[in-house]
Structure formats: structure tokens, C-alpha cells
C-alpha positions in Angstrom: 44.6 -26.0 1.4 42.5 -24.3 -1.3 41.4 -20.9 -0.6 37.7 -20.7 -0.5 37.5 -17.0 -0.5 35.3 -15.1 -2.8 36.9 -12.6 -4.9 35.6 -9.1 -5.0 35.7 -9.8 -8.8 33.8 -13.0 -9.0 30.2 -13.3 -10.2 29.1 -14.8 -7.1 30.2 -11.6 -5.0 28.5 -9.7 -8.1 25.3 -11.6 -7.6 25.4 -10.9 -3.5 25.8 -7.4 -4.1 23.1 -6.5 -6.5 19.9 -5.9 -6.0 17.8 -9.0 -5.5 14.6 -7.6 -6.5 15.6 -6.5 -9.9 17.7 -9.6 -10.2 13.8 -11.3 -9.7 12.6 -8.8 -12.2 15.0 -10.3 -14.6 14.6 -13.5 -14.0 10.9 -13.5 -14.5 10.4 -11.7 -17.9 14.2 -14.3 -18.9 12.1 -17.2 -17.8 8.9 -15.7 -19.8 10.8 -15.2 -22.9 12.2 -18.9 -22.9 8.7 -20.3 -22.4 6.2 -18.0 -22.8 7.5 -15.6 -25.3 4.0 -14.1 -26.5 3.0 -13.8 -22.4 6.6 -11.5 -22.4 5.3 -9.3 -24.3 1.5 -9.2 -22.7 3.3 -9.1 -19.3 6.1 -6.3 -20.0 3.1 -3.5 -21.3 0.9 -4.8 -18.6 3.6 -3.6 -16.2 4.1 -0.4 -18.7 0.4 0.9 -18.3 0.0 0.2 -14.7 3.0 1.8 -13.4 2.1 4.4 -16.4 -1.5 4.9 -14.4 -0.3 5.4 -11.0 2.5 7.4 -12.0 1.2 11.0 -11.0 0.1 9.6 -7.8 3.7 8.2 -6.9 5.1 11.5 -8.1 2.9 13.3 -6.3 3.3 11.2 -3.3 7.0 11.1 -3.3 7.3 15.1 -3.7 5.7 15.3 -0.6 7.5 12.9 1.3 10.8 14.6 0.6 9.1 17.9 0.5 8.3 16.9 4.5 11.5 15.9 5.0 13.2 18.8 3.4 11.5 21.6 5.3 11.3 19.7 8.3 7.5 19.4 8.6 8.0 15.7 9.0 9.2 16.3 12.9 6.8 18.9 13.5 4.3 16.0 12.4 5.6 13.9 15.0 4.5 16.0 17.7 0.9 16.6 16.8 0.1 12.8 15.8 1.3 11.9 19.6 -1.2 14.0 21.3 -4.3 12.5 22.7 -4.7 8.8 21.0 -8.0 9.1 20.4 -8.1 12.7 18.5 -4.9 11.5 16.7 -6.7 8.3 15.4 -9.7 9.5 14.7 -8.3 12.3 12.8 -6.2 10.1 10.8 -8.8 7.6 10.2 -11.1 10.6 8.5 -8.4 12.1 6.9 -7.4 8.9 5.2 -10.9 8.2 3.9 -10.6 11.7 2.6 -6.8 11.3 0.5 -6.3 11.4 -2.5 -3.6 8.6 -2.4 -3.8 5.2 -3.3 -2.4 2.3 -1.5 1.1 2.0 -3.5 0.9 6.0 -3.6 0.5 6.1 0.3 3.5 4.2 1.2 6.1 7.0 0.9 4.0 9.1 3.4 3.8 6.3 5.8 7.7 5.9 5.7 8.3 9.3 6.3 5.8 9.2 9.0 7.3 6.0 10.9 10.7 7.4 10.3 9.9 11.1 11.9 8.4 8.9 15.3 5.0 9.3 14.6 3.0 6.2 16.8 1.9 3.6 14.8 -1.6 3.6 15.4 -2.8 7.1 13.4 0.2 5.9 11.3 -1.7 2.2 10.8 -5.5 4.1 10.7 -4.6 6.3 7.9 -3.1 3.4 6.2 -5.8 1.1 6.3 -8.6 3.9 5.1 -6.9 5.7 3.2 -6.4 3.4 -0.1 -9.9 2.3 0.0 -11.9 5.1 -0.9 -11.3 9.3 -2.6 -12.7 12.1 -3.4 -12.3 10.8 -7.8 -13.2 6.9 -6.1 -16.7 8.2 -4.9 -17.9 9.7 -8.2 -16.6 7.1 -10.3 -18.3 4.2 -7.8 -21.5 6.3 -7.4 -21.9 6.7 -11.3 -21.3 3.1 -11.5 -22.4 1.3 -8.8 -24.7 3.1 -7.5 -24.4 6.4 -4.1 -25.6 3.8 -1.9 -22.5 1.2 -2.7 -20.5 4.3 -2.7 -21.3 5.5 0.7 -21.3 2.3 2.8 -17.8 1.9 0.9 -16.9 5.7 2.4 -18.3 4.8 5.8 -16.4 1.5 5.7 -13.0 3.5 5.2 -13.2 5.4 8.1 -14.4 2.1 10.2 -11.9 0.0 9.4 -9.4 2.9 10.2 -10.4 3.3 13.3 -11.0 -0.3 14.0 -7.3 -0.1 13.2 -6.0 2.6 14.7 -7.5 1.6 18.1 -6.3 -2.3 18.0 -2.6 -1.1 16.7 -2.8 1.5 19.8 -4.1 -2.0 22.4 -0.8 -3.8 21.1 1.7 -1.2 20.0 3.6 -1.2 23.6 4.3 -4.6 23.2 8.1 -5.8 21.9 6.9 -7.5 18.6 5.4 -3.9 17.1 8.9 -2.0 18.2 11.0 -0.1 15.2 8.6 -0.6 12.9 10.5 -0.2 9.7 12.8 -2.5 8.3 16.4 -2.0 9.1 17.7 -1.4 5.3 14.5 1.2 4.9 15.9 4.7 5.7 14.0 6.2 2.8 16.2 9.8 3.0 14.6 10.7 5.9 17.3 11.4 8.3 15.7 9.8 11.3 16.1 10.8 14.4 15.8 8.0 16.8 15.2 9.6 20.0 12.3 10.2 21.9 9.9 12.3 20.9 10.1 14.4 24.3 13.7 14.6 24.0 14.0 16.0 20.6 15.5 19.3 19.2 13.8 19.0 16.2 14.8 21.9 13.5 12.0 24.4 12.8 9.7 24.4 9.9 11.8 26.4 6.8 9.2 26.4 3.8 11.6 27.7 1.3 13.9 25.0 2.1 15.6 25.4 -1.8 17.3 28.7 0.0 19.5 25.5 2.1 22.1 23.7 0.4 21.8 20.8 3.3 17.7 21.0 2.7 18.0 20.7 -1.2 19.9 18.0 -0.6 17.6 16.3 1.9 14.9 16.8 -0.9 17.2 15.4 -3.6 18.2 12.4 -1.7 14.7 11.7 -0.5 13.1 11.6 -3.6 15.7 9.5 -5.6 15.9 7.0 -2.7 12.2 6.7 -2.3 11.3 6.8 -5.8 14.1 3.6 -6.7 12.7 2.0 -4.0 8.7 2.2 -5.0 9.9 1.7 -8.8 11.8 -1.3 -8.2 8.7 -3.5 -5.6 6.4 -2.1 -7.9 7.6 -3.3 -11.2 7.9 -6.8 -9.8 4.5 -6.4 -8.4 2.5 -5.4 -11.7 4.8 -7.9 -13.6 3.4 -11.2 -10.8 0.0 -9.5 -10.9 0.0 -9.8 -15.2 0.4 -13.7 -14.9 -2.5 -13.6 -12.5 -4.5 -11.7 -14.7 -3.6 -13.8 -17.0 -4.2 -17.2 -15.8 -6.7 -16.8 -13.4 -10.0 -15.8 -15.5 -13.0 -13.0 -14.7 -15.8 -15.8 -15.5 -13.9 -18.3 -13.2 -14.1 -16.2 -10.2 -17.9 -15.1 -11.1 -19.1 -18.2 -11.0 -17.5 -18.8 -7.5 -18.6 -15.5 -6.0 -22.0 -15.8 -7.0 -25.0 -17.2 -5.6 -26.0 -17.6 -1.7 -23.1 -19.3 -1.1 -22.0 -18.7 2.9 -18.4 -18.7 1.4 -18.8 -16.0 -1.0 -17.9 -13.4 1.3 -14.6 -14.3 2.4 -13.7 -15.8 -0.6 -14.7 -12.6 -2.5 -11.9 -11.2 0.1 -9.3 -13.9 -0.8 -10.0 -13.6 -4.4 -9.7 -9.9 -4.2 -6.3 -10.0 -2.9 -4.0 -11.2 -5.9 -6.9 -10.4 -9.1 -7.6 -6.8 -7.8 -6.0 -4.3 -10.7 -6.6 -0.7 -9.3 -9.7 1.1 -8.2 -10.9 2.4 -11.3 -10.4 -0.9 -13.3 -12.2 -3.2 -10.6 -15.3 -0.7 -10.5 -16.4 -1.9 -14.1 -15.2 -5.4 -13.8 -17.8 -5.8 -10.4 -20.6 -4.0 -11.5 -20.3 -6.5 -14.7 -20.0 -9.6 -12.2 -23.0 -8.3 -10.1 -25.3 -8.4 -13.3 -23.9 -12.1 -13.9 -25.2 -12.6 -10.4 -22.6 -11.8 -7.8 -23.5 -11.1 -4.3 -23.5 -7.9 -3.5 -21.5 -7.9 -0.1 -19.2 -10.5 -2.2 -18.8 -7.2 -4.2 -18.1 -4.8 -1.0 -15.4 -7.9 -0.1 -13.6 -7.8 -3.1 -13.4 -3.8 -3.5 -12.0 -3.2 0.0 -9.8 -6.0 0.1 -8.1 -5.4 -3.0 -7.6 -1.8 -2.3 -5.9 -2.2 1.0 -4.3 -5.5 0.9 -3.5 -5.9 -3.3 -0.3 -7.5 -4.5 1.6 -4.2 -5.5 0.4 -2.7 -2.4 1.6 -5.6 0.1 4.8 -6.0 -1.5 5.6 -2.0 -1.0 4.6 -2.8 2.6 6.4 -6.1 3.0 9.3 -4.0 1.9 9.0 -1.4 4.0 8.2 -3.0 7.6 9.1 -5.4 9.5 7.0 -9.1 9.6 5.0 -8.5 11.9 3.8 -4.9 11.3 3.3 -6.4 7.5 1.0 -9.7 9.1 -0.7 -7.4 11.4 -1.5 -4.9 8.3 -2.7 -7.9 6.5 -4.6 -9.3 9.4 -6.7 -5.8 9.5 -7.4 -5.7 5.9 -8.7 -9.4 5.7 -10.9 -8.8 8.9 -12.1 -5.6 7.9 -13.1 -6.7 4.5 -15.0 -9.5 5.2 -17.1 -7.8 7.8 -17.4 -5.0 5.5 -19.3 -7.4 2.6 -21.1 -9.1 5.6 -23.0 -5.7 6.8 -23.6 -4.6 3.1 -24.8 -8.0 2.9 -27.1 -7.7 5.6 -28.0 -4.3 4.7 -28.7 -5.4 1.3 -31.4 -7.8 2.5 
């Protein structure tokens, strides 16, 4: 009888030990330069310039998840967001609006949040507001689109996080939202699984460089979660440069414009996989309103592209389990579309 083993040194037990997402990665720019050798190229700096543009955000975002984790702030975290519910979501929800993060640049924080014990509902109302509108957002929509647009944009941040917050709070008890993060995610943060009244947490040491064990903390934590965001994200931009590519601007114009009933929610679904980043979509839908657009269309598109867009939902899918990610999803989509249906409404 043959032996059907696989050997440590075969290419198949290569292949089930590495890392399937930059195997994808691989495989996608191979398949590219067999077929589509001038798309490569297109493809390859489209993924260049837009991890290039959100680097300083990731950086930034990254530092201060291992930062938390280093001095032990993360715990201390813990214990105020699982005070009163509705201080803890509201607070969240306004403080999201308020970040300067986007919605790739958020996702360290939220691991390190999840992973320190925090409840998922301020967790799930900062999340939801805080990647569709900051402080740099505002101007650059007001100057563009108008304070109006701008404002109803800000006001529907903190909405939709608190719509959030308090419908992840009605079904967090239940089974299907338990351990929210995906077994495999650890992200450095050391997590202690016990119950937040039960802990011992370490206090707060600032000058956590003075630690050997802390430096290393911050060390681990920031190689771990910056591979991670590196890898999801280079996929991301590198699938979101053959939409780009293949779907065009004057195709979804023409479908988003009129007085269409559709519009709206369309807008939303459209917004999804052909939203770039904040500052690149601004332009692009102030040039589809003047082509006729409707303006809560507009809102639709904005909102859901910010919270729901292809680099952001893979991060997420990474990060947390199925139904945490559908749930996510479900809030964006819902918020969105009512979003562009008020400013519709208000509109007219």
C-alpha cells in the first residue's frame, strides 16, 4: 500500500502553509501579466498610490494600537466603554464622527478594542461613524459640495453610529455575536479573556520603552498588525483597480441619475465596490451631480463607500467572525440608503 502522506518538503505542504492571501496577490497580478500585461502595470501603481495615500493614516493608526497595548491603556479602556450603555454609545458614536481615521485606518483600533473586552456596541458605533466623515473630510466636502452636503453628511455619522451602537447592544447577548474576532486574529494584543469584573489588569505605565516585556509588546504589536493590514489591503486596492477599470464613471452616471425610485439604493450598491477614498469620490460626485445625479443618490454613494468599501470590508472580513462582518454590512447598507433618502427629501 502506497503511502499517501505529504512530505514536509513537498510543494503541496508548501502551498498549505503559506499565506493564502499573498498567494491570491500573486496569482492575480500572474494571471494579469499573461492576459492583460498593460492592465499589470495600470493595476500594480494603482495599488502603489493608494496604499501610498493611506499610509500615514495606517501608521498612525497602528502606533496607537500597539502604543495601547504596550502601556496597558487598552484594559483600562475596557472598563470605561462598559459603563452605562447609553453614555458609552453615545460617546463613541460622537467621537467617531469626530476621528481622524479612515475606515482601513480604524481597523487596528477596533482590534485592539475587541481584544481588551470592550462590548461591541460603542466598539460597532465608533466603527460605523467614524470612516464616514473628519475634521480634513468636512472642509474638503464643504469647499466642494457645498456646508449644507457637508453637515447632513456629519449629522449622518453620528446617526448611523448610534443607530448602530444601540441595535448591536439589542442583539449582542445573543450566541451568534459571541468572541467577536476571528480565532487566527490575535493582533499582539495579549488578550485577556476573562471577564471584565474579574480582571487584574496591569496599570497604565506611559513610558512603557523603560519595560523590556512592554517594548516588546509594542514591537510585536505593530509588526503583527501592520503584516496583517498590508497584506488584505494590497489585495483590496489590487480587485478594486480592475473595477475601476472596467466598470466606467459615465456608466454609473447615467444609472444614478434622473428620478428614478432606484437611484438611491443603487447609488449605495454602486458605492460599495467603485468607491476609491474620501478625498477622490468628493470630486468624482460633485462632477456626476452637474451631469444630473440625484442628490440623495450622492449622499448614498458617499456614506456607503466610506463605511462598507472593498478595502475596508476585506480588513473587516479578516478580522471578525461572519456574522459580526454581515451584521457590519447590514448597518452600512441600511444606513446609507436612508441617509440619501432624507437628503433626498430634504433636498425637495
Amino acid at each position: 500500500m502506497s503511502d499517501t502522506s505529504i512530505s514536509p518538503a513537498s510543494p503541496l505542504a508548501w502551498l498549505k502553509k503559506a499565506d493564502k492571501v499573498i498567494l491570491t496577490i500573486i496569482g492575480v497580478f500572474a494571471g494579469l501579466l499573461i492576459f492583460l500585461p498593460d492592465q499589470a502595470l495600470d493595476s500594480a501603481i494603482f495599488t502603489g498610490q493608494s496604499l501610498g495615500g493611506i499610509i500615514i493614516f495606517l501608521i498612525v493608526a497602528v502606533s496607537l494600537a500597539a502604543w495601547a497595548t504596550a502601556t496597558g491603556l487598552d484594559k483600562q479602556i475596557a472598563h470605561v466603554f462598559s459603563g452605562n450603555p447609553t453614555k458609552t454609545i453615545i460617546l463613541a458614536a460622537l467621537f467617531g464622527a469626530l476621528s481622524p481615521f479612515c475606515s482601513c485606518g480604524v481597523v487596528p483600533i477596533i482590534a485592539g478594542l475587541l481584544a481588551a473586552g470592550v462590548p461591541l456596541a460603542p466598539v460597532m458605533a465608533f466603527w460605523i461613524a467614524s470612516p464616514i466623515m473628519d475634521p480634513s473630510m468636512f472642509f474638503v466636502t464643504s469647499a466642494v459640495l457645498g456646508i449644507p452636503f457637508a453637515a447632513a453628511k456629519t449629522i449622518a455619522a453620528v446617526v448611523m453610529g448610534l443607530g448602530a451602537g444601540f441595535a448591536m447592544h439589542v442583539f449582542a447577548k445573543s450566541a451568534v455575536f459571541a468572541n467577536p474576532l476571528r480565532p487566527m486574529v490575535t493582533m499582539g494584543c495579549g488578550t485577556n479573556t476573562a471577564p471584565l469584573a474579574e480582571r487584574t489588569d496591569p496599570e497604565i505605565v506611559w513610558k512603557f520603552w523603560q519595560h523590556e516585556e512592554r517594548r516588546a509588546k509594542f514591537v510585536g504589536s505593530t509588526k503583527e498588525t501592520g503584516w496583517f493590514l498590508l497584506r488584505w489591503l494590497t489585495l483590496a486596492f489590487l480587485l478594486e483597480s480592475l473595477m475601476v477599470a472596467y466598470l466606467p464613471a459615465d456608466f454609473v452616471g447615467s444609472w444614478l441619475g434622473g428620478d428614478n425610485w432606484w437611484s438611491i439604493p443603487l447609488g449605495v450598491f454602486v458605492g460599495i465596490p467603485t468607491y476609491l477614498n474620501g478625498y477622490a469620490a468628493v470630486p468624482t460626485i460633485d462632477a456626476l451631480l452637474n451631469l444630473g445625479m440625484m442628490p440623495g443618490a450622492a449622499m448614498s454613494f458617499l456614506i456607503a463607500g466610506s463605511v462598507t468599501s472593498i478595502p475596508a470590508a476585506m480588513a473587516v472580513f479578516a478580522l471578525v467572525r461572519l456574522p459580526i462582518f454581515g451584521f457590519y454590512i447590514l448597518l452600512g447598507v441600511v444606513g446609507a440608503t436612508l441617509s440619501g433618502i432624507a437628503w433626498q427629501v430634504t433636498m425637495f
